[in-house]
BARO-212980 format. One record per residue (C-alpha): residue in one letter; x, y, z. Coordinates in steps of 0.5 Angstrom, whole numbers, plus 500, padded with zeros to 3 digits. Each point is the difference from the previous one (the first is absolute). Layout:
aXYZ/...
REM end
This chain:
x521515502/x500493505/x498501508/x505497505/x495495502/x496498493/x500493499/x499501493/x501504494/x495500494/x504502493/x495501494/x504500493/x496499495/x504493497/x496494500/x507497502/x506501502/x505501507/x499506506/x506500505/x502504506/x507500502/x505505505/x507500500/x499493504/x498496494/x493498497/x495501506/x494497497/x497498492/x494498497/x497499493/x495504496/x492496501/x496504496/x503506500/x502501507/x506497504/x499499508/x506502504/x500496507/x503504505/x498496506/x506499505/x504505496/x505504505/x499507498/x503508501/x499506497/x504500493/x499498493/x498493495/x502499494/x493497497/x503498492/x493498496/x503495494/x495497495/x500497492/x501504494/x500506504/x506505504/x503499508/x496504504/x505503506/x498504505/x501503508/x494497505/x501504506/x499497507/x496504506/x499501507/x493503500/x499507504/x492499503/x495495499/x501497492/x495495498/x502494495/x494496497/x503493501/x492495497/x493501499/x495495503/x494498495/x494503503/x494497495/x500498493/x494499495/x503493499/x499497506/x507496499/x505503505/x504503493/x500507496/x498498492/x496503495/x494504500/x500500508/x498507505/x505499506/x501502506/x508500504/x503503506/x507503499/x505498505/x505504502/x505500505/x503507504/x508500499/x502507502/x501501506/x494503502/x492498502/x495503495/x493501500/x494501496/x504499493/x496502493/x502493496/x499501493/x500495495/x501501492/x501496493/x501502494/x499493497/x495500494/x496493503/x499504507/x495504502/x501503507/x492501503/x503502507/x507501501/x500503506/x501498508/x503502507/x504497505/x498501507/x508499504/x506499496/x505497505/x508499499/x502494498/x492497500/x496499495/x494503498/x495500495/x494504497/x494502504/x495499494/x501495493/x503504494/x495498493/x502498493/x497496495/x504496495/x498500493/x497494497/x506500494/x505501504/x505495498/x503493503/x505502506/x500506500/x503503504/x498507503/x503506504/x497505505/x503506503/x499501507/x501507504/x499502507/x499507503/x500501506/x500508504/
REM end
């Protein structure tokens, strides 16, 4: 699902190379290589209705990839993690490497069409070389349109032998009543 007013969609595909699109009845919209398994979509400035996209995956070696992406208009508050702001880290270089504990704060931004307040934010990974030690945090206001970011620092150690360039990725839920 795209959001009307996301600037970017993240693909994860597994493929260390390789091309993802995006298309409508219009023509190519966007296309970005794979680095690392993931290819990052720009959709900043893209004007935006509620439909569908045509998101194509193509790599080596492998078949095309061929899907329908829907395009909506959120009803209600809905949150989009947009980064994270390195808090702390045990190296004391301004870099996440091997062997650190650190410490981040999510940001977000509310896209939907209404205010939110005290959201239960959850963070998960499944990656062997992480170890989640704190994964939960708040946000106090969730304002449309404004950023927002975790009200305490989320926890993880990296493990000593996780490999060069390695890329890591988290699961981020909101819950809110």
């Amino acid at each position: 699902v795209i959001l009307i007013g996301q600037t970017e969609f993240v693909v994860a595909t597994g493929a260390e190379e390789g091309l993802v699109a995006l298309s409508n009845d219009s023509g190519l919209l966007v296309s970005e290589y794979i680095e690392g398994g993931v290819a990052v979509l720009s959709l900043y400035g893209m004007d935006m209705v509620p439909g569908t996209f045509d998101l194509v995956i193509t790599s080596f070696n492998t078949f095309v990839y061929e899907t329908e992406i829907n395009v909506i208009l959120p009803d209600g508050p809905y949150l989009i993690t947009t980064g994270y702001e390195l808090v702390s880290e045990s190296g004391f270089d301004d870099m996440i490497s091997y062997g650190d504990d650190v410490e981040i704060n999510i940001l977000a931004e509310n896209v939907g069409s209404f205010n939110a307040s005290e959201i239960l934010v959850e963070v998960i990974s499944a990656d062997e070389y992480i170890t989640i030690t704190e994964g939960s945090s708040m946000i106090a206001y969730a304002i449309m349109n404004e950023p927002a970011q975790t009200e305490t620092p989320i926890s993880f150690s990296v493990a000593g032998n996780v490999p060069d360039n390695h890329i890591v990725h988290f699961d981020v839920s909101y819950m809110s009543e």
